[in-house]
C-alpha positions, -999 to +999 in steps of 0.1 A: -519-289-119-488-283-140-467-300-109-491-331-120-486-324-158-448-335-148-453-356-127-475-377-150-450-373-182-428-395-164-450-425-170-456-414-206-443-450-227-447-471-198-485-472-190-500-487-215-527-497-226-536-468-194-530-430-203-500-414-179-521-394-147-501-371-124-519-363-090-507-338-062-523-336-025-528-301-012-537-288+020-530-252+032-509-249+002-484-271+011-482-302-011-486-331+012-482-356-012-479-365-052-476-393-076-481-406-107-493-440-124-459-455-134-477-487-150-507-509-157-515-532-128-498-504-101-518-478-082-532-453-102-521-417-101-546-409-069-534-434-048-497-432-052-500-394-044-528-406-009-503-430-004-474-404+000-488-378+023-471-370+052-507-364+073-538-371+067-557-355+035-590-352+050-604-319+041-574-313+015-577-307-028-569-336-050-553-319-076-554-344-111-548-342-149-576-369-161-607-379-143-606-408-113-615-438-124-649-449-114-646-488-120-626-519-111-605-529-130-565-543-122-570-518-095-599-506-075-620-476-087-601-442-076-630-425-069-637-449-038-602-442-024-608-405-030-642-406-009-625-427+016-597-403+027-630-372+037-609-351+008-633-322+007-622-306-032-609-322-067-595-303-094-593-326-126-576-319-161-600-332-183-621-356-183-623-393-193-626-397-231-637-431-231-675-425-238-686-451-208-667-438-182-664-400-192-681-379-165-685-413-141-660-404-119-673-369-113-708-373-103-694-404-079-673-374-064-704-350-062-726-379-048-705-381-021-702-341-010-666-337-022-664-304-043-652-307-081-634-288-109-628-294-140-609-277-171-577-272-149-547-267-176-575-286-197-557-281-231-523-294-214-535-328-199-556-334-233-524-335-252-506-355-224-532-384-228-540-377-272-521-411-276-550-430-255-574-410-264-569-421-301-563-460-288-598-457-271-616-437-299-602-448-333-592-485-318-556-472-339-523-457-321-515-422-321-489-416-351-459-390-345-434-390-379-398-378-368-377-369-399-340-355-399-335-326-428-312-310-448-326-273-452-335-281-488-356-311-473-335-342-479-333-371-457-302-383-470-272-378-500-273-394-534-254-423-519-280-427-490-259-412-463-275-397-436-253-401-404-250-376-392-274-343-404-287-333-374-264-327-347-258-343-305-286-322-290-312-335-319-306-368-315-308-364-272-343-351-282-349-379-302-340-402-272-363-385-253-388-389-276-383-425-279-389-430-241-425-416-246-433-444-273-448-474-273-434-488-308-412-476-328-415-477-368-395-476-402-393-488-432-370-516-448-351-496-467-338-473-435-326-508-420-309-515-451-289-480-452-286-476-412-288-510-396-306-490-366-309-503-334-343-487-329-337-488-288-344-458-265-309-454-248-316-432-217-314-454-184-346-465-169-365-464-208-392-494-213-384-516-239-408-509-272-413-530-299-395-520-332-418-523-362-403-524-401-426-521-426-409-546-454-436-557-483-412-578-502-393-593-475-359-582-483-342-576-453-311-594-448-309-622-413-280-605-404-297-569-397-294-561-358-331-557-357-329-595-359-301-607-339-296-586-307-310-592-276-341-574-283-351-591-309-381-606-296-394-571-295-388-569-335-418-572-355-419-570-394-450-563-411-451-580-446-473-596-475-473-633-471-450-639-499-421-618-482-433-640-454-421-664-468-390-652-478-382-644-442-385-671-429-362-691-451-337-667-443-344-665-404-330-688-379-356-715-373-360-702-335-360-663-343-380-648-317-389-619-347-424-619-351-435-617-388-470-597-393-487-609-428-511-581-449-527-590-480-511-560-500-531-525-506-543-512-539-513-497-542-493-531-533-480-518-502-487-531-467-524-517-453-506-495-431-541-484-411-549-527-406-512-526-394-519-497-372-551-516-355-535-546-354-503-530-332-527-511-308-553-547-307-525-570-301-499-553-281-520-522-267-499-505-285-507-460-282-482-443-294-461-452-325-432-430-336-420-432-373-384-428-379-385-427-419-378-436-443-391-416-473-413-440-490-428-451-457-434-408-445-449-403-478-473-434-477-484-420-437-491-387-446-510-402-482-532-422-461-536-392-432-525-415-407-500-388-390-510-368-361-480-350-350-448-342-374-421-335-363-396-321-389-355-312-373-340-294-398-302-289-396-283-262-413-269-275-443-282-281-478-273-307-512-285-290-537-288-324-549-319-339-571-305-371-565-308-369-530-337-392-510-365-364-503-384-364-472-420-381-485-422-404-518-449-417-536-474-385-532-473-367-564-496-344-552-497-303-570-502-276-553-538-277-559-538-309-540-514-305-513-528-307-475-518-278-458-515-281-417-507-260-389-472-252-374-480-259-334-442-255-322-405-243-332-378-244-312-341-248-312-322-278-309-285-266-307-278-256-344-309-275-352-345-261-357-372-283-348-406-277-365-437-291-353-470-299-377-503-308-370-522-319-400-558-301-404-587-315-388-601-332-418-568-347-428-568-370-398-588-403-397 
């Protein structure tokens, strides 16, 4: 099973709206053949690894993180396949979470004789698939917030500075991280200090759509965002006032798409409807935020994260001027929502510290 956990994370940003699935064939315990779904409309995870073995995989173990599919959709059901080839044993991860199809697959597999187990590395392949899990159940992506820190928590100088704090084995993280995204997200005022690109850079790494969150419509037409060749894969959410204002500054054939929110209470952009609306319309799962400070602090406000991860590099300000890692909370201590430290681990002279927010702190 953890040969299919790896398998199966290298699908992870290009299968959507389908969860990555590793599979490996056993027989004797030799691995007669493996695969993994690499995207939506290709063979599932089952078949690829069928597909690959070097003999036949009658009477062999079907070794699988998430449970076979049991209907037809861009593909035929898995479970059919699986019956087909006489395997006499499946080992599954966990199981589908998708309340119609969640145990399906298995009693198809028991109907027909072949032996089944489930729970294998269970807590592993639950994670793996968390960002379709929360598509499926919530109808809203999964939300991972990636900040870059001073030890005394600041994002960035007094001047807005923040190239670079962390250091090169960070920010190869951070590329990694990228890859296993559907969208990524900031706010306007980190493309008016950093002009990002917003692109994953390692070779072979889908294309996802870059998301700024921009209320007033402020950003200048001249931002990169807007005029590289990915710009079609921009989108900016906005009121329809800043609108508006984009569009009057825009070329009259930008391929940016422009997202319009009637503002919050707080006159902000609804970032939960903008959430919905990424996973409804572009099957969007898994969003990573990339700042800024305003933006973080409005996520967290609205318990919208589900992973944080925090990269704290060792240097400090000292600086009360400096941008701070979440605005617009105000909470005191009494307040505060305390999580649950689920990682740390060195990157370079970096620490990396990852937080899970308490169960009844996530929507």
């Amino acid at each position: 099973m953890r040969q299919a956990l790896r398998l199966a994370a290298r699908g992870e940003g290009f299968t959507r709206p389908n969860p990555p699935v590793g599979a490996v064939v056993v027989r004797d315990g030799r691995v007669i053949g493996r695969g993994y779904h690499r995207a939506a409309g290709l063979p599932h995870a089952e078949v690829e690894a069928l597909n690959a073995c070097r003999e036949s995989a009658r009477g062999a173990t079907l070794y699988v993180t998430l449970e076979p599919c049991s209907t037809t959709g861009r593909t035929p059901p898995c479970t059919g396949r699986i019956v087909q080839e006489g395997l006499a044993r499946v080992c599954i991860g966990c199981l589908d979470p998708n309340p119609r199809h969640a145990g399906r697959g298995i009693t198809r597999l028991r109907e027909a004789g072949i032996a089944v187990e489930t729970g294998i590395c269970e807590t592993a392949c639950r994670e793996l698939i968390e960002p379709f899990t929360r598509h499926i159940l919530d109808q809203r992506p999964m939300v991972t917030l990636k900040l870059a820190l001073t030890l005394d928590g600041r994002l960035a100088d007094r001047e807005r500075r923040s190239k670079w704090i962390t250091g090169e084995t960070a920010r190869a993280w951070v590329q990694r991280l990228r890859r296993r995204t559907d969208a990524i997200m900031v706010g306007a005022g980190t493309v008016l200090a950093d002009d990002p690109e917003l692109r994953c850079r390692l070779p072979g790494a889908g294309a996802a759509w870059r998301v700024v969150v921009d209320g007033t419509g402020r950003l200048p037409a001249g931002r990169r965002l807007f005029t590289d060749a990915y710009a079609a894969r921009t989108i900016v959410a906005t009121t329809p006032e800043g609108a508006e204002r984009l569009r009057q500054r825009l070329p009259a054939h930008s391929p940016v798409t422009l997202w319009s929110f009637n503002p919050d209470q707080t006159g902000g952009i609804p970032l939960d409807e903008l959430l919905r609306h990424l996973a409804r319309e572009k099957d969007v799962m898994h969003v990573l935020c990339e700042g800024g400070a305003q933006l973080a602090g409005a996520l967290v406000k609205a318990h919208l994260v589900d992973e944080c991860h925090l990269v704290y590099a060792p240097l400090m300000l000292g600086d009360a001027a400096a941008l701070g890692a979440f605005e617009g909370i105000g909470w005191l201590l009494p307040e505060a929502r305390r999580g649950r430290i689920s990682a740390v681990r060195r990157l370079g002279a970096d620490l990396l510290v990852t937080l899970r927010p308490e169960a009844e702190c996530r929507k």
